[in-house]
C-alpha positions in Angstrom: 30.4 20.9 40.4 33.5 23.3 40.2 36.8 21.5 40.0 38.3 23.5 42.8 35.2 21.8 45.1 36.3 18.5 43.6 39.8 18.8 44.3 38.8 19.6 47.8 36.4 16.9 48.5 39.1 14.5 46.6 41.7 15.7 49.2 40.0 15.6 52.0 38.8 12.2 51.4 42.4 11.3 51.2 43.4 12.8 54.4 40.5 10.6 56.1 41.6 7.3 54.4 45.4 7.8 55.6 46.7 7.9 59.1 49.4 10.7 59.0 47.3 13.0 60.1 46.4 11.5 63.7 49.7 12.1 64.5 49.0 15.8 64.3 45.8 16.1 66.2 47.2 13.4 68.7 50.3 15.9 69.5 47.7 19.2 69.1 45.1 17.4 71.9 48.3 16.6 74.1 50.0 20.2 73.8 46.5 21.5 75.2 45.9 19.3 77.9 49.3 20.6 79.1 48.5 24.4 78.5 45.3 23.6 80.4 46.9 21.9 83.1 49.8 24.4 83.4 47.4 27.0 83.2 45.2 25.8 86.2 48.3 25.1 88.5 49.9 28.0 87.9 47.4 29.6 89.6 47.5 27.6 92.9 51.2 27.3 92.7 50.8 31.2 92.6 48.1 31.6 95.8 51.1 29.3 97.0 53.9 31.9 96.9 52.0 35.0 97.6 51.2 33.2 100.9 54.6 32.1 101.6 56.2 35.5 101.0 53.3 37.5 103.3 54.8 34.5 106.2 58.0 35.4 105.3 57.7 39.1 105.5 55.5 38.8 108.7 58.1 37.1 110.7 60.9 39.5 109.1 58.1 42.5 110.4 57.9 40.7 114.0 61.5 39.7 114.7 62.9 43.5 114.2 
């Protein structure tokens, strides 16, 4: 084998034996739930807004 391949395969055994890298994927699967989550709501919270506003402008429109 090439030593560059061994180096890697050396490496990434490390990485699996140690622990410091759950850290990273723990905080990378928790930033994406978020994104997700704000990414879902915002769309409600924005049918939300729209529909308060159109109230808002209707009763503006009706008491003139």
């Amino acid at each position: 084998m090439r030593p560059g391949l061994l180096r890697l395969i050396s490496r990434l055994r490390c990485l699996m034996t140690r622990g410091d890298g759950q850290d990273l994927v723990e905080y990378g699967l928790v930033i994406g739930m978020l994104a997700l989550t704000l990414t879902a709501s915002s769309q409600t919270f924005a049918v939300v807004i729209t529909t308060t506003f159109n109230n808002l402008a209707t009763g503006f429109t009706n008491a003139v």
